[in-house]
C-alpha positions in Angstrom: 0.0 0.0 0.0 1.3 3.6 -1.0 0.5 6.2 1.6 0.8 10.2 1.5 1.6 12.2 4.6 0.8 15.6 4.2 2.6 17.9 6.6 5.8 17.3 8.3 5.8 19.7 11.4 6.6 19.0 15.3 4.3 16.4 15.0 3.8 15.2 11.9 7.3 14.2 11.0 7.1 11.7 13.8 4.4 9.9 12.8 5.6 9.8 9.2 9.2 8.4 10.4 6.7 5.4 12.6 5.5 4.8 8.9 9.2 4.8 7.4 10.4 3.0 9.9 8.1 0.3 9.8 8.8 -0.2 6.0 5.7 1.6 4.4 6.3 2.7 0.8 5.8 6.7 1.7 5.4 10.1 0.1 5.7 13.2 1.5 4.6 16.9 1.3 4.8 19.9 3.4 5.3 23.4 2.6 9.1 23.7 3.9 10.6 21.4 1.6 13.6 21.0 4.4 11.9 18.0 5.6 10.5 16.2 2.5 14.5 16.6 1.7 15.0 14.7 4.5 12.7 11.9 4.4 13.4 11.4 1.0 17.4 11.0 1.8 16.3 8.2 4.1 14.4 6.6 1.7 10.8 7.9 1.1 9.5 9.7 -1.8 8.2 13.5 -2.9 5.0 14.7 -3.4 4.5 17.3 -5.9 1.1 18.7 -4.4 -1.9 17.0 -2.7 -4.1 16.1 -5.6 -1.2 13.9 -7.0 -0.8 12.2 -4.1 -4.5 11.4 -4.1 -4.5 10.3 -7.3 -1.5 8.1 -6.9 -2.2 6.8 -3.7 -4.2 4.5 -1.6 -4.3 6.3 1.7 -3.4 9.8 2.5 -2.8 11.4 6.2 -2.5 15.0 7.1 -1.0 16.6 10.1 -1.7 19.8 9.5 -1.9 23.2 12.2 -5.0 24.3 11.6 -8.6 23.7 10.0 -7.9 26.4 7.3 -4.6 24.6 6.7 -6.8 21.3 6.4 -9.9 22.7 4.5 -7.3 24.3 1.7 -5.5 20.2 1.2 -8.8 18.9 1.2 -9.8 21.2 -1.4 -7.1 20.3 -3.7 -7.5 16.3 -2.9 -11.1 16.3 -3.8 -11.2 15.6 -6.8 -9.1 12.8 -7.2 -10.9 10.6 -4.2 -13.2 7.7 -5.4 -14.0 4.7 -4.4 -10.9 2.9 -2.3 -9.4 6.2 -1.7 -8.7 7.3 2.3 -7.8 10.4 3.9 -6.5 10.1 7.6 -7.2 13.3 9.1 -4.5 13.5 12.3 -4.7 17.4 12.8 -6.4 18.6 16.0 -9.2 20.0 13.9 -13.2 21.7 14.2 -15.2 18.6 15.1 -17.7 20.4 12.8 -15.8 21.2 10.0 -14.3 17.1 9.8 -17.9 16.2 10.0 -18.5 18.0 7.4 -16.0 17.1 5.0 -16.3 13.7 6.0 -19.6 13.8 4.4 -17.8 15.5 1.1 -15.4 12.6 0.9 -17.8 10.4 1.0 -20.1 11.7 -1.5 -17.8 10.8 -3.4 -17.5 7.4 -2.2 -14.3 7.4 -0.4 -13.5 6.8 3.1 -12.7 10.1 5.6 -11.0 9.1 9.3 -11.6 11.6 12.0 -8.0 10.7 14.0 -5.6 13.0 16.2 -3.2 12.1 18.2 -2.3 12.6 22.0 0.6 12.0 24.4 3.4 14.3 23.2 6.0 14.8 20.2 8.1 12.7 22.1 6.1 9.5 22.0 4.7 10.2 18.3 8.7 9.7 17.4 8.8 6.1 19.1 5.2 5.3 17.6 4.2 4.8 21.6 1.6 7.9 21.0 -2.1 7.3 21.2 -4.9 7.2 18.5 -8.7 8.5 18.3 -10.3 7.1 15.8 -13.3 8.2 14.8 -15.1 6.8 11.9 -17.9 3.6 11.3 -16.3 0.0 12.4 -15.7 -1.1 9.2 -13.4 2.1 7.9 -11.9 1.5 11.4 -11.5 -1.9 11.0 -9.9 -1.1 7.7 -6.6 1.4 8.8 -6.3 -0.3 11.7 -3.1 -1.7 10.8 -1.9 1.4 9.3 -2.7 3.4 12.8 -1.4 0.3 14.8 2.1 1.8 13.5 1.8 5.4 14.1 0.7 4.5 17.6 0.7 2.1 20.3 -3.1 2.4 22.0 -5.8 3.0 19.4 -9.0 3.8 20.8 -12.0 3.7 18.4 -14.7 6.9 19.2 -17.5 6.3 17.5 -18.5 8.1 14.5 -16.7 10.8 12.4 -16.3 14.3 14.6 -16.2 12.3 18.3 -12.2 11.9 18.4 -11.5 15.5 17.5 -14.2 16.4 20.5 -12.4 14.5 22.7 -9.3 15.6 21.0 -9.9 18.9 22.5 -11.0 17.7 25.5 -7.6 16.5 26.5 -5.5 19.4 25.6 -7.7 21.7 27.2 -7.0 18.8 30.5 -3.4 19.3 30.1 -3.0 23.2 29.5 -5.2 23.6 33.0 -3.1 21.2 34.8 0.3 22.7 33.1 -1.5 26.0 35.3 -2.0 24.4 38.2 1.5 22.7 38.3 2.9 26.4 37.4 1.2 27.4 40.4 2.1 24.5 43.0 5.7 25.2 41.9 6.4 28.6 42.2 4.6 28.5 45.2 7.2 25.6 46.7 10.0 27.7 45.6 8.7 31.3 47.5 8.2 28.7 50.4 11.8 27.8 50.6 11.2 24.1 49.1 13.8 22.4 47.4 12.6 21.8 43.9 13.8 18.5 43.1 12.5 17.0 46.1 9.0 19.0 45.6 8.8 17.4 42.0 9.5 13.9 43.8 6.4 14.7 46.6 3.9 15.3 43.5 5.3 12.3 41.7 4.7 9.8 44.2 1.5 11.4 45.2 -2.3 12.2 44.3 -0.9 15.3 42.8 1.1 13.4 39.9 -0.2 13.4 36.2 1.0 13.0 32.4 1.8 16.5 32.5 3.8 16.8 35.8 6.1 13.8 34.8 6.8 15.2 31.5 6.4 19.0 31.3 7.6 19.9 34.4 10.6 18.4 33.9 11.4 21.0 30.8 10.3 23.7 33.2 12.6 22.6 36.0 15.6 21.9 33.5 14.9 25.8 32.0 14.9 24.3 28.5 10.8 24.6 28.8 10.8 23.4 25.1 8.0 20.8 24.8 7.6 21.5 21.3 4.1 23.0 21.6 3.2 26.5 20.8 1.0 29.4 22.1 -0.9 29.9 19.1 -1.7 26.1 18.8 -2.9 26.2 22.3 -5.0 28.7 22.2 -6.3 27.2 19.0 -7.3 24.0 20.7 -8.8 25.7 24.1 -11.0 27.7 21.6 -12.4 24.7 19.8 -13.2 23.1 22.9 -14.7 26.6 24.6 -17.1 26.7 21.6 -18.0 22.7 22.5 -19.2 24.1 25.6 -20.8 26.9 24.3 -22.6 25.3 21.5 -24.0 22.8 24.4 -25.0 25.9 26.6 -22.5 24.2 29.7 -21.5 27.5 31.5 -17.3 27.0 32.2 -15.9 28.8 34.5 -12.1 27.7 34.2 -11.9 27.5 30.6 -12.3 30.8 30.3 -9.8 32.0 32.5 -7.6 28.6 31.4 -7.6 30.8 27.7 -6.8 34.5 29.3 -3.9 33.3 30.9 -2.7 31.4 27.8 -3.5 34.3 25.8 -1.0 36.8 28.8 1.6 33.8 28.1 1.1 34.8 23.7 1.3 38.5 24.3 4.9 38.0 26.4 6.0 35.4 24.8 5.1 35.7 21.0 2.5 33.2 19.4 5.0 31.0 18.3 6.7 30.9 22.2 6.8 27.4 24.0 3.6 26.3 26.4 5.7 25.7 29.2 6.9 29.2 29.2 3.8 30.2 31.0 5.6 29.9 34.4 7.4 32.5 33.5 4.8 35.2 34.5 4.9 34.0 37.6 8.3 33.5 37.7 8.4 37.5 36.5 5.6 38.5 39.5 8.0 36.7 42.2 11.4 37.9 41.1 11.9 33.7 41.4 13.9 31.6 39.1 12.0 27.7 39.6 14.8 25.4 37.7 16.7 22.2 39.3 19.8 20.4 38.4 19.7 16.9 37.1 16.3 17.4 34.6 16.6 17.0 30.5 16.1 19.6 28.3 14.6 17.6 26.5 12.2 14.6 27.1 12.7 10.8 25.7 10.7 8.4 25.3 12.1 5.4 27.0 9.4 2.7 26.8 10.2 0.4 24.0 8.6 0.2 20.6 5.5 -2.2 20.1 3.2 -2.6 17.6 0.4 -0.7 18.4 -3.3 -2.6 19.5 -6.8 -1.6 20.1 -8.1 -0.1 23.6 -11.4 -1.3 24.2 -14.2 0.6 26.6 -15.5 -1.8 29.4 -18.5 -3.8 28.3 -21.8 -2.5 29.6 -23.0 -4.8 31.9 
């Protein structure tokens, strides 16, 4: 099987290099042709624009940075899906918008998988990151093998649009907790704790998440590079704000979740790091919150598998 992957950013060119590494016959686009140089010295192949690698191939993915960026490729691929074709949408997207071009691709009966990604850049490079699918059981059934190698748990949704809801749903979990652990830190360090040991307490306690194992070791080393930006943020807590406003829930820490991260883009540029959010309270304090012995970067250390299906607990 031929696949196209369409869009070779932070995130993107990990998943593509799962597929290349596994063996997949691969072509590549992106904008910046610095990476399709690259993946094509190690053995994949160029894409001259979307619509040719429609046409040429069986399955095409996208990981792209916003839904403009993936209405505009869709655009251009439309007319060369038909029957047997598939477009993979991995971009955090509008749940909206994929529902509605899922219903464009498959007016003209070809296949359209509503599936983003989750766990960090870091885990998308060892293929350990994990997969919502959403799409009917039979497409699903159908690319399972191909998503079994971008990722290591695969959870199907439901149909088209649920796994970009709960897409947003878990960055907007991780951004409030990267808050909250901004918070607890700086706090520690005006209290005269030792910072190592403090990220130890919450790491052996209730207090420890995801985020606090990972991020907050980037914050502590000062390298506070996670390889997320502001502007991709705040496009994912605004998609998930509207969720709740289309549904008429009344959030009250969403809001104020999003005018912090927007405080974090005015300092820090659009384009600044996430985890450079403790720096306004790093900036109100006059603190410095760092630690010896942390990575500046984060590794993923658990071993690559091929990837399987999570399954929900049966209803009783």
């Amino acid at each position: 099987m031929k696949i196209g992957f369409i869009g070779l950013g932070a995130v993107g060119a990990k998943l593509a290099g799962s597929l290349l590494r596994n063996g997949q016959d691969l072509v590549v686009h992106d904008l910046d042709p610095g990476p399709v140089a690259d993946f094509v010295a190690r053995g994949a192949e160029a894409g001259a624009d979307p619509a040719q690698m429609m046409r040429d191939a069986e399955v095409v993915i996208t990981s792209l940075p916003s839904p403009a960026a993936s209405r505009a490729v869709l655009d251009a691929m439309l007319p060369e899906m038909g029957p047997g074709k598939i477009w993979m949408e991995m971009s955090t997207t509008d749940p909206a918008q994929i529902e509605a071009q899922a219903a464009e691709v498959a007016g003209r009966g070809a296949l359209a998988i509503d599936c983003p990604v989750s766990g960090g850049c870091h885990r998308a490079a060892t293929g350990n990151i994990s997969i919502f699918a959403g799409c009917d059981r039979a497409a699903f059934d159908r690319v399972l093998p191909i998503l079994t190698l971008l990722g290591r748990r695969v959870l199907h949704t439901g149909a088209v649009g649920t796994a970009s809801r709960l897409k947003v749903m878990t960055n907007y979990l991780a951004t409030a907790n990267l808050l909250t652990l901004c918070e607890a830190l700086v706090t520690m360090k005006a209290q005269g704790l030792d910072m190592a040991t403090t990220y130890e307490a919450i790491k052996i306690s209730s207090g420890t998440s995801f985020v606090h194992e990972t991020e907050s070791q980037l914050i502590l080393s000062g390298s506070r590079d996670v390889d997320f930006t502001m502007d991709l943020i705040l496009k994912d807590l605004g998609l998930f704000q509207a969720l709740a406003d289309d549904a008429q829930v009344p959030l009250e820490l969403s809001p104020k979740v999003i005018e912090i991260m927007q405080d974090g883009a005015r300092r820090y540029g659009m384009r600044g790091q996430t985890d450079r959010i403790i720096e306004r309270l790093e900036e109100a304090t006059g603190l410095k919150v760092t630690a010896p012995g942390f990575p500046d970067e984060l590794i993923d250390e658990e071993p690559e598998e091929r990837g399987y299906e999570v399954r929900p607990p049966a209803a009783s």
